[in-house]
VEXKE-552386 format. One record per residue: x, y, z of N, C-alpha, C in turn. Coordinates in steps of 0.1 Angstrom, whole numbers, padded with zeros to 4 digits, always signed. Atoms other than C-alpha are relative to their C-alpha. Layout:
<recs>
XYZXYZXYZ;...
</recs>
This chain:
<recs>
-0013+0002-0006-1083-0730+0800-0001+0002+0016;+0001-0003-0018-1079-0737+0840+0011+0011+0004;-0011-0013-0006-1061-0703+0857+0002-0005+0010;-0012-0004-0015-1038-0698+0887-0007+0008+0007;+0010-0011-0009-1061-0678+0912+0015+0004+0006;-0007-0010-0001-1036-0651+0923-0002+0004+0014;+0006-0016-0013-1036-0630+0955+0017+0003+0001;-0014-0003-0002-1005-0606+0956-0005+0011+0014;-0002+0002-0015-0993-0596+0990+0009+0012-0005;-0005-0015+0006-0978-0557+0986-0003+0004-0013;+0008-0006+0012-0994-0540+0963+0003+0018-0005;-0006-0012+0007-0973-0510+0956+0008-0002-0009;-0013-0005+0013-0942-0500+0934+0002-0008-0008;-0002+0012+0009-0933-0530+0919-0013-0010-0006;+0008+0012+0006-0963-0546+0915-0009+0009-0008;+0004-0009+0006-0980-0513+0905+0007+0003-0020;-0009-0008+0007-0952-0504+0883-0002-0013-0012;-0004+0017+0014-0941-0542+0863-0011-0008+0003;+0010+0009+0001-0965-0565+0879-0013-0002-0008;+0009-0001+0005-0993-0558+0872-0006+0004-0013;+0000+0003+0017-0992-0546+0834-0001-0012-0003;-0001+0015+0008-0985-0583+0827-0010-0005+0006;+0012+0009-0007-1015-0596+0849-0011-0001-0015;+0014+0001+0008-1044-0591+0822+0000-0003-0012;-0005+0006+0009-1022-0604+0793+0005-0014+0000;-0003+0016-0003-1015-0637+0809-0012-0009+0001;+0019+0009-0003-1048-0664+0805+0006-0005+0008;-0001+0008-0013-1032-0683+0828-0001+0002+0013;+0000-0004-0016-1034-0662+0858-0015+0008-0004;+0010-0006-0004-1064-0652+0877-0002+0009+0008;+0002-0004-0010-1063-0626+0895-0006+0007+0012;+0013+0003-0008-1082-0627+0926-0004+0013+0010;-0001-0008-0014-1069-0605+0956+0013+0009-0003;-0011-0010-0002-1048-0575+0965+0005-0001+0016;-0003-0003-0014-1034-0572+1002+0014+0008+0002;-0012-0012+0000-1013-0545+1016-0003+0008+0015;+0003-0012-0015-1010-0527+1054-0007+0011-0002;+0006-0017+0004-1014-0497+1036-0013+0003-0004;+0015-0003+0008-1050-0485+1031+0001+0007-0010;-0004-0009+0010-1036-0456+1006+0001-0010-0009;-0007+0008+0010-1017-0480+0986-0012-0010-0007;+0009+0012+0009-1044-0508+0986-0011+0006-0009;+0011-0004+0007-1071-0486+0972+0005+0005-0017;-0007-0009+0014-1048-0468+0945+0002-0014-0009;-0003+0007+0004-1037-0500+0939-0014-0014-0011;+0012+0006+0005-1074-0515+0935-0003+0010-0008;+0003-0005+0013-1084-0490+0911+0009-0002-0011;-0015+0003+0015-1050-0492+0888-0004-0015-0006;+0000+0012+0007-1061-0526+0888-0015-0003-0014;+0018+0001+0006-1099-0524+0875+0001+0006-0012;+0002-0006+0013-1091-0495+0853+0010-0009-0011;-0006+0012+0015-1066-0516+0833-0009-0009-0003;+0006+0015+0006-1088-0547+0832-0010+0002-0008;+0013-0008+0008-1118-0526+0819+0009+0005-0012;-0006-0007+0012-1094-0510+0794+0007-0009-0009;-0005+0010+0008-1077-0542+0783-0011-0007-0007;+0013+0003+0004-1115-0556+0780-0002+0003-0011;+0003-0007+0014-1122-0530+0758+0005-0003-0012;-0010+0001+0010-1094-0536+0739-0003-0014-0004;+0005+0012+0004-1098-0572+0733-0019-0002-0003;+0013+0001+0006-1138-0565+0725+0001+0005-0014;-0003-0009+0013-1125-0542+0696+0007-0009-0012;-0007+0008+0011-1102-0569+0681-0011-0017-0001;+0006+0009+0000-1131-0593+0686+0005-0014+0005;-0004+0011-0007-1122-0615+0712-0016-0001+0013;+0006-0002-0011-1153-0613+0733-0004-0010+0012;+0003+0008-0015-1151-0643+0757+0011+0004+0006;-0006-0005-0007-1119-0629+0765+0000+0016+0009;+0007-0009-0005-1136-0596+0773-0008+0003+0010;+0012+0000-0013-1163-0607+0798+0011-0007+0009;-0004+0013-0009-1136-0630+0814+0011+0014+0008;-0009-0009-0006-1112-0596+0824-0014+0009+0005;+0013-0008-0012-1146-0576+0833-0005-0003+0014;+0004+0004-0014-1157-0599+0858+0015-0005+0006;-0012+0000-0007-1121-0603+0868+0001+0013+0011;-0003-0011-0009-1117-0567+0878-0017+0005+0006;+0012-0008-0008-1157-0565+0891+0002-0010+0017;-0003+0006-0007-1144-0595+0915+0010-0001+0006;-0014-0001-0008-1114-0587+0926+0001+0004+0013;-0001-0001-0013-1107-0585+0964+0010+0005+0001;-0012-0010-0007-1087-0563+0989-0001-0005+0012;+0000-0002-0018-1076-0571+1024+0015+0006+0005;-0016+0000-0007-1050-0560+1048+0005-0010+0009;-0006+0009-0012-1041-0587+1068-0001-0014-0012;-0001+0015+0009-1029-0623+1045-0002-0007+0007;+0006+0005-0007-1041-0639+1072-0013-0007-0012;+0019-0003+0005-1078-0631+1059-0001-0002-0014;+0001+0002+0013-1070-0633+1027-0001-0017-0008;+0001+0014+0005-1060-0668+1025-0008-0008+0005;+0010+0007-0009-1086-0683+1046-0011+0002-0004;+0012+0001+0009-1113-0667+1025+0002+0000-0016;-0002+0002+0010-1094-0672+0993+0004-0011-0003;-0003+0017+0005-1091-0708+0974+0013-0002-0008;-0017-0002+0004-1052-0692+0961+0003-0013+0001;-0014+0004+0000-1028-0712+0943+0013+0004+0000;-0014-0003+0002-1003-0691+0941+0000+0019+0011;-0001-0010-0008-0993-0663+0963+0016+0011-0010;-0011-0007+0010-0971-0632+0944+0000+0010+0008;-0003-0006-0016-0952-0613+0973+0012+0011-0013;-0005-0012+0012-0944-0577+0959+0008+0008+0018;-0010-0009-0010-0931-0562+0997+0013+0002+0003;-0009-0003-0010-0905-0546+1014+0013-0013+0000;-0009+0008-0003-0872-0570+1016-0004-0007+0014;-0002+0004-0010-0875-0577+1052-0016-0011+0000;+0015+0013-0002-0914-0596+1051-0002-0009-0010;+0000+0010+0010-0903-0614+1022-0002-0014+0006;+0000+0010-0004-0894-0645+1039-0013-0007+0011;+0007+0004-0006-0920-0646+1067-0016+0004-0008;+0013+0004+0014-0948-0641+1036+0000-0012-0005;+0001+0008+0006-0936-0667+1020+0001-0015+0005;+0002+0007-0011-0934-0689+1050-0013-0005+0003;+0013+0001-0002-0969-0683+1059-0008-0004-0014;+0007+0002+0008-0982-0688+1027+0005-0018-0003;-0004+0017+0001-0960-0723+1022-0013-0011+0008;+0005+0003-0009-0974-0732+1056-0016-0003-0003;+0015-0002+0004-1011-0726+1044-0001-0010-0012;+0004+0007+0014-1002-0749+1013-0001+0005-0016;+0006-0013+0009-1003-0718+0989+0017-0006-0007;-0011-0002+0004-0973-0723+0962+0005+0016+0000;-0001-0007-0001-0957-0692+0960+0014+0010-0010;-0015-0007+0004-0931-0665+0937+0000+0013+0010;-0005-0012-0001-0912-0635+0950+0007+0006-0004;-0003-0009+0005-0899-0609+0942+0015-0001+0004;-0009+0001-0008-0862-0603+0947+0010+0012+0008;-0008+0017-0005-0840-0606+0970-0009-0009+0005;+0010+0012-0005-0854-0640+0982-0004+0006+0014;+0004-0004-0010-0847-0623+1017+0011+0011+0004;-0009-0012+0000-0827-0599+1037+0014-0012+0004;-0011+0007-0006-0801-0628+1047-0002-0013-0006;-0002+0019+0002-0786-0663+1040-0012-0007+0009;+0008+0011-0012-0806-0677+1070-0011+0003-0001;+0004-0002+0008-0833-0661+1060-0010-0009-0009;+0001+0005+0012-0833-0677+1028-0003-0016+0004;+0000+0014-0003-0828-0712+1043-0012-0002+0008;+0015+0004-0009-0861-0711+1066-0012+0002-0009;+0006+0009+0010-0872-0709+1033-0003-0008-0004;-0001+0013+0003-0862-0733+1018-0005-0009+0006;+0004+0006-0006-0870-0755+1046-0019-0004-0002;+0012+0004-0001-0907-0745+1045-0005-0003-0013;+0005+0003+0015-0910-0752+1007+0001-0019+0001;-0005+0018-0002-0891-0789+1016-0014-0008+0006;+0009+0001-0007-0918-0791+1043-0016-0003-0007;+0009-0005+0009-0947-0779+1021-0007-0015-0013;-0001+0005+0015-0940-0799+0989-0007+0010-0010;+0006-0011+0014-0956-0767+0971+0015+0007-0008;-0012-0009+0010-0934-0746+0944+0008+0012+0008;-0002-0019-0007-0914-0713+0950+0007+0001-0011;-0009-0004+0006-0900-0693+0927+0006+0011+0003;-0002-0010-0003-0876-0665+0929+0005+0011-0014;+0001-0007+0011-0884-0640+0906+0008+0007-0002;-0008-0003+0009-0858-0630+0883-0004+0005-0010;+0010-0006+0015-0874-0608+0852+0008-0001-0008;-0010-0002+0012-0838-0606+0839-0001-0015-0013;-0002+0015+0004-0840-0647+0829-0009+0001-0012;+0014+0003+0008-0875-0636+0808+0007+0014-0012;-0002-0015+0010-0857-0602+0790+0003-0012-0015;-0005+0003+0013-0852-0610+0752+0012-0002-0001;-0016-0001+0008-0813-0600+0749+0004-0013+0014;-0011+0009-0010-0805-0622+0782-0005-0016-0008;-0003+0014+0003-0821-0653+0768+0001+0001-0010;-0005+0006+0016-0812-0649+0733+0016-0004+0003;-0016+0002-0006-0775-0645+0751-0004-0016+0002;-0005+0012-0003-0780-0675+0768-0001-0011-0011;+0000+0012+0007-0791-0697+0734+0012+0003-0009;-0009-0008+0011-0761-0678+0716+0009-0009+0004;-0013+0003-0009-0736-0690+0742-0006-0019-0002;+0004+0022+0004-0751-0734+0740+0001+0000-0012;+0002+0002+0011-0752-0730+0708+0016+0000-0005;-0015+0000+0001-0712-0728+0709+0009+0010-0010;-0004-0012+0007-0711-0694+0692+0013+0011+0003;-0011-0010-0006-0687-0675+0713+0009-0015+0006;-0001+0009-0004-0670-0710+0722-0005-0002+0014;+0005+0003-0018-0669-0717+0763+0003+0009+0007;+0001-0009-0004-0679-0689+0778+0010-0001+0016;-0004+0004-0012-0657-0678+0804+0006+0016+0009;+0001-0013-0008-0660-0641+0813-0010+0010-0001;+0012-0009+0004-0692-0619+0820+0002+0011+0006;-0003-0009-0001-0690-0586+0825-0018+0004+0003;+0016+0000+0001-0726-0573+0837-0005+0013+0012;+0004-0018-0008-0736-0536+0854-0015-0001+0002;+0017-0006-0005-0771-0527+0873+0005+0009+0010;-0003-0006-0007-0763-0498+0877-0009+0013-0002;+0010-0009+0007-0787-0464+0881+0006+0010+0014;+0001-0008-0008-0788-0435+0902-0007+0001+0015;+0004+0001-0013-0804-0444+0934-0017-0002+0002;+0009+0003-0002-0838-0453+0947-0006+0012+0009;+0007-0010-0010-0849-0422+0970-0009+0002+0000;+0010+0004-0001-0877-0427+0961-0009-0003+0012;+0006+0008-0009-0887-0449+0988+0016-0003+0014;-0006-0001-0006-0870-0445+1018+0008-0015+0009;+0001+0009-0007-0870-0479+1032+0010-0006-0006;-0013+0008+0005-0842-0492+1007+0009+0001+0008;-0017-0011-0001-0815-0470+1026-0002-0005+0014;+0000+0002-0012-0828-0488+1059+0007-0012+0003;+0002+0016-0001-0810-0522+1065-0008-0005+0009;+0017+0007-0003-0837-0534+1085-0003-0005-0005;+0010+0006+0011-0859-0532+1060+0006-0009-0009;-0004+0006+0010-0839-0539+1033+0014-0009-0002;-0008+0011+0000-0812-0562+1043+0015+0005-0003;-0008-0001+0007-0787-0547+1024+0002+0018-0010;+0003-0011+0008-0779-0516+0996-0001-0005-0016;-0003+0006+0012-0772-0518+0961+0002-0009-0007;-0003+0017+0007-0756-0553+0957-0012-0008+0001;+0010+0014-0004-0784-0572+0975-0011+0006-0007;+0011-0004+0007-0813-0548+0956+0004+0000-0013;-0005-0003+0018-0797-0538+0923+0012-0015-0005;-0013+0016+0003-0766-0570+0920-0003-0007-0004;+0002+0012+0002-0786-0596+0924-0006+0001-0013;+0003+0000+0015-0799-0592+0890+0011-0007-0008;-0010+0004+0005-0767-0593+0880+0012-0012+0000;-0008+0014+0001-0756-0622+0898-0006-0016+0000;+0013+0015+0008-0786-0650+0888+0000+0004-0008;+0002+0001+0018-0782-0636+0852+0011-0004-0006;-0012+0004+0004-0744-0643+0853-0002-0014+0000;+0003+0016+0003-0753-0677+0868-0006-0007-0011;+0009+0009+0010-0779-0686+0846+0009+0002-0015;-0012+0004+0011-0753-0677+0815+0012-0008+0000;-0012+0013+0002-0725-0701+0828-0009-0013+0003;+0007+0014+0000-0750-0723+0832-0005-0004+0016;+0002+0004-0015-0770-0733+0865+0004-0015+0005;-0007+0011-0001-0753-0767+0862+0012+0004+0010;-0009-0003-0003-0724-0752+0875-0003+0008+0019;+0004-0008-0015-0726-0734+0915+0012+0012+0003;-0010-0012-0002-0710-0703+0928+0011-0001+0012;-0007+0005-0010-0679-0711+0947+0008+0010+0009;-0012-0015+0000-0655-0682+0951-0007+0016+0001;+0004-0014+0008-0666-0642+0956+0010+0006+0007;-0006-0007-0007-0643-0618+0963-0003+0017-0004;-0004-0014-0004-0648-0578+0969+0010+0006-0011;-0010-0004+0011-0634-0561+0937+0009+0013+0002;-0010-0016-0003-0606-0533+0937-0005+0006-0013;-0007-0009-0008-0605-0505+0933-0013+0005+0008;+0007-0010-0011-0637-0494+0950-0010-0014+0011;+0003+0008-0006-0650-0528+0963-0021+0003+0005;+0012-0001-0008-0683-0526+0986+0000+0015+0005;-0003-0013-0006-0686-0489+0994-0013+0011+0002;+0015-0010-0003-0709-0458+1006+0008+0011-0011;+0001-0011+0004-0702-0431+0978-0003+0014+0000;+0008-0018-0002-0723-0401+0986-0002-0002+0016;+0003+0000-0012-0724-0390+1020-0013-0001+0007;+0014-0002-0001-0758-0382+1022-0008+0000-0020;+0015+0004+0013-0791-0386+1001-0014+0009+0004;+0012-0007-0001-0819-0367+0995-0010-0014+0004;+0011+0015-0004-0847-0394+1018-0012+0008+0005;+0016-0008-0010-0881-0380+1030+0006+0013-0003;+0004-0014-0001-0877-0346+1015+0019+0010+0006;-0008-0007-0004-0843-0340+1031+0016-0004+0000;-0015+0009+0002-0803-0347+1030+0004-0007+0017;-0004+0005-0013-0795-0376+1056+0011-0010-0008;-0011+0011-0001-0765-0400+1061-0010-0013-0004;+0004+0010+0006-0773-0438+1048+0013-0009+0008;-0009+0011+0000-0756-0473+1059+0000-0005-0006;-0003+0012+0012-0758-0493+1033+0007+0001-0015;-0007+0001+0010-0740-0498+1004-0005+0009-0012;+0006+0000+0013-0745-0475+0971+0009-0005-0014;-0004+0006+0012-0722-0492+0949+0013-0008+0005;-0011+0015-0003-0702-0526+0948+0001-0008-0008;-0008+0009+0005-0681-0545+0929+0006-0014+0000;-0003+0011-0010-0677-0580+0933+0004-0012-0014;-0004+0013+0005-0660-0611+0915-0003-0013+0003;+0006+0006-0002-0679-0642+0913+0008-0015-0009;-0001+0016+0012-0665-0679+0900-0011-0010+0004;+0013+0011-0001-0692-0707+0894+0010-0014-0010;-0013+0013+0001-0674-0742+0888-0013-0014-0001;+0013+0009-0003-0697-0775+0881+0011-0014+0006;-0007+0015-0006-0684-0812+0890+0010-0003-0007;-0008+0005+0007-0664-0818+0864+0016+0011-0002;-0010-0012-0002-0641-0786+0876+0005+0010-0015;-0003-0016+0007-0646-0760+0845-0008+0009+0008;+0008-0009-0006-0657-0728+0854-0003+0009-0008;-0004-0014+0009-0660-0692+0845-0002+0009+0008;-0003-0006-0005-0660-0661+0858-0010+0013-0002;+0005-0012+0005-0684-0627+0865+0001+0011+0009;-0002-0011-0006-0677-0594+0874-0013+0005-0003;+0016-0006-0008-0709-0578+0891+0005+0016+0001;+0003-0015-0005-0713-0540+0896-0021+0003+0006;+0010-0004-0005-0743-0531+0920+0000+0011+0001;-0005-0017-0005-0746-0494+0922-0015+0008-0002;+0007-0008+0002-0766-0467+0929+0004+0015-0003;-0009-0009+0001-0742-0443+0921+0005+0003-0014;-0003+0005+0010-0743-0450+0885+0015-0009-0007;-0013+0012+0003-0718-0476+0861+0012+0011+0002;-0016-0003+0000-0681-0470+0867+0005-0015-0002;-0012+0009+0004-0672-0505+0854+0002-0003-0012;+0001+0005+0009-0667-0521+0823-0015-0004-0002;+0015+0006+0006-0701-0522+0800+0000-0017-0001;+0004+0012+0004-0717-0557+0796+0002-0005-0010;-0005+0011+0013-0702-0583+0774+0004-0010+0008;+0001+0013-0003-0701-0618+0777+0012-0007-0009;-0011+0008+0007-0666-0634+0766+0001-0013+0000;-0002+0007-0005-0660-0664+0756+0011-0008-0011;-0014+0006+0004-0628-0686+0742+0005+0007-0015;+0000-0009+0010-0634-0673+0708-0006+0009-0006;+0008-0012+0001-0659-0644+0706-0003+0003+0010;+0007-0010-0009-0677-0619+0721-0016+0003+0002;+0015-0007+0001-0717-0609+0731-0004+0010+0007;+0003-0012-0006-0729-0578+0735-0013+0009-0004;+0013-0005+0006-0760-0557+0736+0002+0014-0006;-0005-0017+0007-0756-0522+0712-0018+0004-0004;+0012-0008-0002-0787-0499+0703+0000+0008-0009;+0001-0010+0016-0800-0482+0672-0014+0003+0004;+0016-0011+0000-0830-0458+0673-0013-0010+0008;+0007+0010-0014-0845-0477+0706-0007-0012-0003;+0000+0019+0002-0842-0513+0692+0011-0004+0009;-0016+0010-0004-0817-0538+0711-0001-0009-0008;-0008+0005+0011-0792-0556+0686+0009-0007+0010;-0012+0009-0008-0774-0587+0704+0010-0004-0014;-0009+0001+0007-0740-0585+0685+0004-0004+0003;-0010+0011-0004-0718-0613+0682+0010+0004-0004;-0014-0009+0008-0680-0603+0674+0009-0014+0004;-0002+0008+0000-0658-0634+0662+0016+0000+0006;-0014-0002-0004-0622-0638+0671+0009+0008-0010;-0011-0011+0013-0610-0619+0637-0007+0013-0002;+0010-0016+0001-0637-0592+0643-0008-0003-0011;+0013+0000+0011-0664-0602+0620-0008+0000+0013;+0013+0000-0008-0697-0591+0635-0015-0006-0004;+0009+0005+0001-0732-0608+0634-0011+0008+0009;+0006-0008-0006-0762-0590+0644-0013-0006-0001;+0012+0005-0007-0794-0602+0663-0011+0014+0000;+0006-0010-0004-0821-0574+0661-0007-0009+0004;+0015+0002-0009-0846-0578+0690-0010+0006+0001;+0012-0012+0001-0865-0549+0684-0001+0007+0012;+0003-0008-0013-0881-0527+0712+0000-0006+0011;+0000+0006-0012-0875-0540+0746-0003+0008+0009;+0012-0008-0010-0901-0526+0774+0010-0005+0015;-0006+0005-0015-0881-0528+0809-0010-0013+0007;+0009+0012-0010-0915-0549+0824-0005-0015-0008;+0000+0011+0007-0913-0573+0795+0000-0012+0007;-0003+0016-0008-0894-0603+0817-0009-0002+0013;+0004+0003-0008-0915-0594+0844-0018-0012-0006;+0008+0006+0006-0943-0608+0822-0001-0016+0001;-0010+0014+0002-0923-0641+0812+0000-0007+0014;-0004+0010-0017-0914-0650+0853-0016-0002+0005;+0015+0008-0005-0954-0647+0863-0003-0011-0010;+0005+0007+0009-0967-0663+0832+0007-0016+0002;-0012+0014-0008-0935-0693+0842-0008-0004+0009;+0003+0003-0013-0947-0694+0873-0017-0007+0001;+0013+0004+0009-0983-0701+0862+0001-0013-0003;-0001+0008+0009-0975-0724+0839+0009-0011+0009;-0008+0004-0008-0951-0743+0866-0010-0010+0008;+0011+0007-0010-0982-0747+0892-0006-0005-0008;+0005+0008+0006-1004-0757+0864+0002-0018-0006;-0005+0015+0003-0984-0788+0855+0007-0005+0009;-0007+0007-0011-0967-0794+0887+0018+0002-0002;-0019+0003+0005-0926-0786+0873+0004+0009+0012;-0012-0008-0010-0902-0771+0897+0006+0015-0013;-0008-0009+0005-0894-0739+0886+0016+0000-0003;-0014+0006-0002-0860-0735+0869+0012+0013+0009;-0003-0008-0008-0853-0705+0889-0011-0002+0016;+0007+0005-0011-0861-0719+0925+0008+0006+0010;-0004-0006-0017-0855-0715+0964+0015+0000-0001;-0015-0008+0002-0818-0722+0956+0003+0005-0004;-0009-0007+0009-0810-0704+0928-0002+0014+0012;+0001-0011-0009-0823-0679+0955+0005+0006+0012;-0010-0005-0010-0807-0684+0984+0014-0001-0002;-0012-0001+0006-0772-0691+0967+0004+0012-0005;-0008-0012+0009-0774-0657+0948+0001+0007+0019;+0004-0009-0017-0783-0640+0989+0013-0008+0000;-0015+0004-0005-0751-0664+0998+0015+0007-0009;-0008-0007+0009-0732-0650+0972+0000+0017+0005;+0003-0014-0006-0744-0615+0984+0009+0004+0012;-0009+0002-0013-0730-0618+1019+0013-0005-0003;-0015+0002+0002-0698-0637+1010+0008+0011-0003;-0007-0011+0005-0693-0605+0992+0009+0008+0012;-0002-0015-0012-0698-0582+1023+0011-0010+0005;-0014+0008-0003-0675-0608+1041+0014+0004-0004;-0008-0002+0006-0653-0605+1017+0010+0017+0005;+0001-0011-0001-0651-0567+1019+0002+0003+0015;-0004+0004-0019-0648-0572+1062+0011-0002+0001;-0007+0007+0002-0620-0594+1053+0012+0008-0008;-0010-0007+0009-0600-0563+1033+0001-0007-0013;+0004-0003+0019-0614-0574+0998+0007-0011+0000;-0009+0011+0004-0599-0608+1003-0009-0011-0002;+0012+0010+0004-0615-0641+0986-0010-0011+0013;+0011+0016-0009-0641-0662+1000-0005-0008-0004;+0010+0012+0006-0658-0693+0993-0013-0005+0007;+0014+0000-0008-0693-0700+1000+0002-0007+0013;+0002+0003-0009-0685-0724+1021+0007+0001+0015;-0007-0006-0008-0662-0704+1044-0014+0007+0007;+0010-0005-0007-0691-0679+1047-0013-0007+0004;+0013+0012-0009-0718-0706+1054+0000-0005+0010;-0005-0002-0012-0700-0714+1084+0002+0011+0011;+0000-0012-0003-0696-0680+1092-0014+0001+0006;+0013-0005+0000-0732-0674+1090-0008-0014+0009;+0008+0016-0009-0741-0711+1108+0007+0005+0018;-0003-0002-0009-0719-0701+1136-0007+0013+0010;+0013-0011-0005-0738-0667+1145-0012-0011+0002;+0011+0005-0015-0767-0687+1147+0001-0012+0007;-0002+0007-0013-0757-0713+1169-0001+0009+0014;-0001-0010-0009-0749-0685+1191-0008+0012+0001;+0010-0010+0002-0774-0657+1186-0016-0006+0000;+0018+0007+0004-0806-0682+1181-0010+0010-0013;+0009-0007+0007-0834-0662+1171+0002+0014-0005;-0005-0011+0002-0814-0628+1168+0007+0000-0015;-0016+0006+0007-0789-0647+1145-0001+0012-0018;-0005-0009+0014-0800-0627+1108+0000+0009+0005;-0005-0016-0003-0799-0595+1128+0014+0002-0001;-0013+0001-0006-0769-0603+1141+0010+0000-0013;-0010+0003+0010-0751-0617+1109-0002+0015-0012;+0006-0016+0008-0767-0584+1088+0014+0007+0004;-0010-0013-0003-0749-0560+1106+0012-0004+0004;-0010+0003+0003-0719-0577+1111+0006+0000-0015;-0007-0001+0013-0714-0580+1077+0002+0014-0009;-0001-0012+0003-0726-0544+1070+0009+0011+0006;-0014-0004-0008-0697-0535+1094+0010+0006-0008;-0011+0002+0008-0671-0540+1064-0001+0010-0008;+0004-0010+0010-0687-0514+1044+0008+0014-0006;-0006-0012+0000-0663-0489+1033-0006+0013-0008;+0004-0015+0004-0670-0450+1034+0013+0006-0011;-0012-0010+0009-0649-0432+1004-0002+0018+0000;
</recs>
């Protein structure tokens, strides 16, 4: 089978944590190279990688696979490290570039790698800003190579059994989702709580999950027209401070937000999803997917998920999915993405679905500037065009923190 030669570009947390598990179970990917500023990180990161490949080897020598065995050995005896992606792609024959950093070098990673001809996924958000997102876009147009923007939620079991539940005209026409990512905070890593770095707080890190998985259940036929800032707590900072580096400091960014989303196609139906981003844990309504005459929802018996259907007279129907592993979908989006560049198809999560959910993001904050009153994309796309007319090359600083302005302290 011909593979995807690989080189991923940040090589900590996320790619440590989800990515990389799925690397040495996918035949389709090869992976080549690691790169990362950090010398710490890239070494920890190069052993994590070797000792899994050697240990998956094994594993597959035991169940008697042994060409698949020599083919993950000399994977992890040839695997490369650099710090600079420069160097990496100039002595690497990459097709695909898999960008695990920081929010803020998202975009000018995946720039540089377009540029070089490298198709490319990331991780999400696409970027820290609409604009951003669009000099994306541009270099993919430019390019003619792929991009995708990695979504794990689209590859989970309960979301796409949801989504064949809902075509399949089970709940009739779906027309309200209800949908929480919500957890206790990231302190972990300090750099979330920076907008700088990260663009944003909880909506744009933890949301967007929530709001490409609402899309992708009304259907990506459809586009997001409408967001408005939900009451009663809207866009907001909850906790004053945060334990960051060891100690309690103040934060600007968001830890938990609320936000109302309509998506509408040509033929003017729609539907409707209420988003909670938070790091402050859920305070909204659990996840359920309504629709004209039933209900979907995920319930939980002795750490299996059960997608339950509930009919308009309350009869229930019950989907067991069995054990579902958090880094499962991240599996599904490389292996996609793979399988994408190997045949040439456009991802079906691409540069727009990516920069639309980031436009959706911002409209919010807007929104929430605006005293929680509606917006439509293409109010704030103006918004955000007009900054940079006037700002030039400053212009996503500028539109950032304007928008993070709106941010209410409770």
């Amino acid at each position: 089978m011909k593979r995807v030669k690989v080189g991923v570009v940040g090589s900590g947390g996320i790619f440590q944590g989800a990515h990389l598990p799925a690397y040495p179970d996918i035949y389709e990917a090869h992976l080549v190279s690691l790169c990362d500023v950090s010398k710490d990180v890239l070494v920890s990161a190069e052993r994590k990688t070797k000792d899994l490949y050697l240990e998956r080897a094994q594993k597959a020598e035991e169940s008697g696979n042994a060409e698949r065995a020599m083919q993950l050995r000399e994977d992890a005896e040839n695997l490369k490290i650099y710090s600079d992606i420069s160097e990496m792609m100039s002595k690497e024959e990459l097709d695909l570039i898999d960008i695990c950093t920081p929010t803020k070098y998202h975009s000018l990673t995946a720039i540089a790698a377009l540029n070089q001809g490298v198709n490319v996924m990331c991780e999400k958000p696409m970027a820290r800003t609409y604009l951003e997102c669009l000099d994306v876009a541009e270099a993919v147009e430019k390019s003619g190579k792929l991009y995708q923007h990695n979504e794990n939620w689209l590859y989970d079991p309960f979301w796409y059994n949801a989504k064949k539940i809902i075509e399949s005209g089970a709940i009739g026409e779906n027309q309200l989702v209800f949908v929480a990512t919500a957890h206790g905070g990231p302190e972990w890593a300090s750099w979330f709580w920076n907008p700088d770095i990260a663009g944003g707080g909880a909506l744009l890190d933890n949301g967007v999950h929530a709001i490409t998985t609402s899309w992708y259940l009304s259907g990506f036929n459809k586009n997001p027209t409408i967001v408005k800032a939900a009451d009663p707590y809207g866009i907001c900072i909850r906790m004053k401070t945060r334990i960051l580096q060891g100690m309690f400091k103040p934060f600007e960014v968001e830890d938990d937000a609320h936000i109302l989303i309509r998506f509408e196609d040509s033929e003017g139906k729609w539907s409707t999803a209420h988003v909670e981003g938070s790091w402050s844990h859920r305070d909204s309504l659990d996840t359920i997917i309504i629709g004209t005459n039933g209900t979907i929802k995920p319930t939980y018996k002795e750490g299996e998920t059960i997608l339950e259907i509930t009919d308009a007279f309350g009869a229930k129907r019950e989907i067991n999915l069995g054990r579902i592993s958090w880094t499962q979908g991240f599996a599904g989006e490389i292996r996609n993405m793979c399988n994408c560049v190997l045949n040439n198809v456009k991802p079906v999560c691409d540069e727009k679905i990516g920069t639309e959910t980031t436009a959706v993001v911002q409209s919010a904050y807007l929104s929430q500037k605006k005293g929680r009153k509606p917006v439509t994309l293409e109010e704030f796309k103006k918004y955000a065009h007009k900054i940079k007319e006037k700002e030039g090359k400053n212009a996503s600083e500028v539109l950032m923190k304007e928008l993070l302005k709106g941010i209410a302290k409770i």
